[in-house]
C-alpha positions in Angstrom: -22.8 -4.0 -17.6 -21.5 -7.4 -16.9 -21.6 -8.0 -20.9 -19.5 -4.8 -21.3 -16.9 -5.6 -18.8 -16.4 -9.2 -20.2 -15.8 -7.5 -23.8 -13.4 -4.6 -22.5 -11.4 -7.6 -20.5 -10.9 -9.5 -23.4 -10.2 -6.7 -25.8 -7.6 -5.1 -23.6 -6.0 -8.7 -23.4 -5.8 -8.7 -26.6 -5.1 -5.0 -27.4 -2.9 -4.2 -24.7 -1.8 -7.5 -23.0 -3.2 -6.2 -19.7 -5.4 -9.1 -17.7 -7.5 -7.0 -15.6 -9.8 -9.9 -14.6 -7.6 -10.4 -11.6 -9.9 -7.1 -10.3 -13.9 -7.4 -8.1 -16.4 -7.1 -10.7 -18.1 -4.9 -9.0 -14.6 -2.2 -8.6 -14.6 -3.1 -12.4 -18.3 -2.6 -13.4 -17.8 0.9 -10.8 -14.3 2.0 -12.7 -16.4 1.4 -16.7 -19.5 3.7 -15.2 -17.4 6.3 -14.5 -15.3 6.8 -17.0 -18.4 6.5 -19.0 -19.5 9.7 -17.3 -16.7 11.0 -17.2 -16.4 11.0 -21.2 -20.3 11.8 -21.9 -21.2 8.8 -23.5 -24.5 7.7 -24.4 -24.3 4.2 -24.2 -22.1 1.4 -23.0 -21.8 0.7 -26.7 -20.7 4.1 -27.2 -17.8 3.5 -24.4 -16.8 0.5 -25.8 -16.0 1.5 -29.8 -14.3 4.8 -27.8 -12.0 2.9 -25.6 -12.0 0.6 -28.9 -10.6 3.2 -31.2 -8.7 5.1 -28.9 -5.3 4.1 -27.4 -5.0 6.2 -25.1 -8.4 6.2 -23.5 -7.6 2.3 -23.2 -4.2 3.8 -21.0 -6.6 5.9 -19.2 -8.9 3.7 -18.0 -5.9 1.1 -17.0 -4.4 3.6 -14.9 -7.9 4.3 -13.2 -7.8 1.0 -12.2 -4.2 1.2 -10.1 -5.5 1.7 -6.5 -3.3 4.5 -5.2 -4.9 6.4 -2.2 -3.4 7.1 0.6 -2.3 10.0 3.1 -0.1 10.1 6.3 -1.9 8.5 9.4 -4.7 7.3 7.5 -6.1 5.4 10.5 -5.6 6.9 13.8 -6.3 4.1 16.1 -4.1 1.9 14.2 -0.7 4.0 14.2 -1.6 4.9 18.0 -1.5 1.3 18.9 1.7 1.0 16.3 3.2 3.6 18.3 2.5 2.4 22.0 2.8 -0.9 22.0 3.2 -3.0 18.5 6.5 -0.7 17.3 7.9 -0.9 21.1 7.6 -4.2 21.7 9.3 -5.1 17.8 12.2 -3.3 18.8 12.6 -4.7 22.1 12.3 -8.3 20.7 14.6 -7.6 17.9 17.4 -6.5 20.1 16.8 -10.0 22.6 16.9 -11.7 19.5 20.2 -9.8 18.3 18.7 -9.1 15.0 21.0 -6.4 12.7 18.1 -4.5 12.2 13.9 -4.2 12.2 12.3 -4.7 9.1 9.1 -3.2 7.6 7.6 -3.8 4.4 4.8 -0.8 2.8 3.5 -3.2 0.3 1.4 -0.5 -1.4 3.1 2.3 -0.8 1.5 4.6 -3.9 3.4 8.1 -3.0 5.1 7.0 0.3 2.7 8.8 3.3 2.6 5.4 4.6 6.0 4.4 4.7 7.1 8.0 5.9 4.1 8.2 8.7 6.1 4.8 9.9 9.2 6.4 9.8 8.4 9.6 11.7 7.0 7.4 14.2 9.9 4.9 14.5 12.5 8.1 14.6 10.4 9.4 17.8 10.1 6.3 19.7 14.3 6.3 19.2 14.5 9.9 20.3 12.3 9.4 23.1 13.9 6.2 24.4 17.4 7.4 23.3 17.4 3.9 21.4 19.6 3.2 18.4 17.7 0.5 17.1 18.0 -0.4 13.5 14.7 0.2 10.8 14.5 -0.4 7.2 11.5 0.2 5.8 11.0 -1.2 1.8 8.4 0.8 0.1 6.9 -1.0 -2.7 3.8 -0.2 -5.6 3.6 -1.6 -9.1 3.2 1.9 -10.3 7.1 3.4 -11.3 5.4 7.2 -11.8 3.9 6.7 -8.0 7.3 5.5 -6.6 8.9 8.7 -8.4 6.6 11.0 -6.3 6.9 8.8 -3.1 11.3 8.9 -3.6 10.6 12.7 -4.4 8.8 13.3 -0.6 6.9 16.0 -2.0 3.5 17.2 -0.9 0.6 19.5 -0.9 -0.4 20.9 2.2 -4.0 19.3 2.0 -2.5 16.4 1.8 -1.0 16.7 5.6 -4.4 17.0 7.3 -3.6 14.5 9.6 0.4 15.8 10.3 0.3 18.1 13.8 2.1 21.2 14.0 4.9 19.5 15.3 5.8 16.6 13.5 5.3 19.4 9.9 8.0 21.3 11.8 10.6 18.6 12.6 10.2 16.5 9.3 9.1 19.1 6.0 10.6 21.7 4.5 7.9 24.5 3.7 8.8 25.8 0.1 5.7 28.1 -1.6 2.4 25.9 -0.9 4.2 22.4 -0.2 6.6 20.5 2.4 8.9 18.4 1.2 10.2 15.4 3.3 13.5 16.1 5.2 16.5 13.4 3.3 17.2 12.7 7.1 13.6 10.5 7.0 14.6 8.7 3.7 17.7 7.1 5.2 15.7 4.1 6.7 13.5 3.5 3.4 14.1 1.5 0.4 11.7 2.2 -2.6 11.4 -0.6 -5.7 8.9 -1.5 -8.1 7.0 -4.5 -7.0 3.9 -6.4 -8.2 2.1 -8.5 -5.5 0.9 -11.1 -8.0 4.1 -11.4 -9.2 5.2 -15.3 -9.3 8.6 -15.4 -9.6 9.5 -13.9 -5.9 7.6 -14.0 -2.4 8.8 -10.1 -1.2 10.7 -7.9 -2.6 14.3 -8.4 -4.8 15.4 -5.5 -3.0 14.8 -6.7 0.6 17.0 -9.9 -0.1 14.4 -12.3 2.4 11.4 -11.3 3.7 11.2 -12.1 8.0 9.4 -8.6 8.2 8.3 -7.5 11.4 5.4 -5.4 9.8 4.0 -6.1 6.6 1.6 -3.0 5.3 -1.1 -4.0 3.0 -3.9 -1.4 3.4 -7.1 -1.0 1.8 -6.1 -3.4 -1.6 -7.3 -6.6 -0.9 -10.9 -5.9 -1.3 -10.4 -4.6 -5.1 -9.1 -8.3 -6.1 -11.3 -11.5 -6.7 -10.9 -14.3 -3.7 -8.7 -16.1 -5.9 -6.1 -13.3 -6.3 -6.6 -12.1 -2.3 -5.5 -15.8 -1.7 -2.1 -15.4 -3.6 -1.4 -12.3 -2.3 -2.1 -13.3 1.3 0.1 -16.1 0.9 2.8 -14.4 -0.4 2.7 -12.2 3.0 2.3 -14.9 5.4 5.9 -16.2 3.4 7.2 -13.0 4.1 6.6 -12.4 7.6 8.6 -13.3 10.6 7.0 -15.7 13.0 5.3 -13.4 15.6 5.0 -10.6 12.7 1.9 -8.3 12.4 -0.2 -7.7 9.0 -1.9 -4.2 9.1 -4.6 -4.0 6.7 -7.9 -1.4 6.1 -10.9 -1.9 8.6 -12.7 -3.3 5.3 -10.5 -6.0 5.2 -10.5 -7.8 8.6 -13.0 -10.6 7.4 -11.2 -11.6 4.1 -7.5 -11.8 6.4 -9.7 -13.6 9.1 -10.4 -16.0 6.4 -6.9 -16.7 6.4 -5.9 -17.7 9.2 -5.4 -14.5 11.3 -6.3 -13.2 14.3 -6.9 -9.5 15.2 -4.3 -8.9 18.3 -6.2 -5.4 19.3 -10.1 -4.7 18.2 -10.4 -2.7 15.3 -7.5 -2.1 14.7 -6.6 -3.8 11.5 -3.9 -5.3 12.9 -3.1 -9.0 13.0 -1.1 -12.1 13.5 -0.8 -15.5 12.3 -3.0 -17.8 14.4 -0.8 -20.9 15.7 
């Protein structure tokens, strides 16, 4: 297997000018299996002339290898203690600091329930406090056709297993089988196109600087090599304000550990520079 995913790296280098040695061989050697499966092939061989011969199989098994999972409130412990204290206390420090506005950024935003789950919350911590601090949230993905369905706010109702009764009443319109985000929610949130190995800028064009008082990187690291986590974790540290907070996936904690963060509340997947 190792063989095969050496050849199909180099051939969609060359084929396709996609480098996709940046991903974890084994997320790699995983993503080749089953799409060998998934097309009934024989042998690895078999795969290989396929994907080989065929464009778009090539396309298909690129896009399988964009990481774009998520749904609203994926981790409950972590958006309760976002909620009670890490949300609260941003806002209280950005208005003794005089700052225009708080700033988040969803680095991997796929189709938005991230950004939107931290929007919903954010609106009720103003409602309840009768606070008119300022949020912009800038939702980023490398993927344009996942940004498209993140802008659009629309979604299935399996996908809102974690949304209570009351938060689906106050924030989605119910039209057939799907609720679509009230425009009210997308006021606060920027979307853009945005690779995180990308060399040329540290955070998004879109966001102007970077001094964000969350950064959002969930459940992505892990499908890169160490030497691509290392670029992408530096490119967050660059971007975050001084006493910011990095939120990642529980599978994650070690490899940010690593880099010189500290977990501020246990298991939480939520962190701050060390000093």
């Amino acid at each position: 297997m190792i063989e095969l995913k050496n050849t199909i790296t180099e051939l969609l280098l060359r084929e396709q000018g996609i480098d996709i040695s940046k991903y974890d061989t084994t997320f790699l050697n995983n993503s080749i299996q089953k799409r060998i499966a998934e097309k009934q092939c024989n042998t690895p061989e078999e795969y290989y002339t396929l994907i080989e011969q065929s464009n778009k199989e090539a396309k298909r098994f690129i896009d399988s290898l964009q990481i774009s999972y998520t749904e609203f409130f994926r981790n409950p412990l972590t958006f309760s203690v976002l909620e009670r204290i890490v949300l609260p206390s941003l806002f209280l420090n950005s208005k003794a600091d005089k700052k225009k506005e708080t700033r988040i950024w969803s680095a991997a935003s796929a189709s938005g329930q991230e950004a939107y789950s931290l929007a919903i919350l954010i609106e009720e911590i103003k409602n309840a406090n009768c606070s008119n601090c300022k949020f912009r949230i800038f939702a980023t993905d490398q993927s344009e056709e996942q940004l498209l369905e993140a802008s659009i706010g629309k979604y299935k109702a399996s996908a809102l297993n974690n949304m209570n009764i009351q938060r689906l009443k106050q924030w989605f319109i119910k039209e057939g089988k799907t609720y679509t985000i009230k425009p009210e929610l997308k006021e606060n949130i920027d979307f853009s196109v945005f690779d995180l190995l990308n060399k040329q800028y540290s955070s998004p064009p879109v966001s102007i600087f970077g001094d964000f008082g969350i950064v959002l990187c969930a459940n992505l690291l892990f499908y890169y090599k160490p030497e691509f986590q290392k670029i992408i974790m530096k490119k967050i540290t660059h971007s975050l304000a001084d006493d910011g907070y990095l939120i990642t996936g529980e599978a994650e904690r070690e490899i940010v550990m690593n880099h010189n963060y500290h977990e501020v509340y246990p298991q939480s997947a939520i962190f701050q520079k060390n000093r």
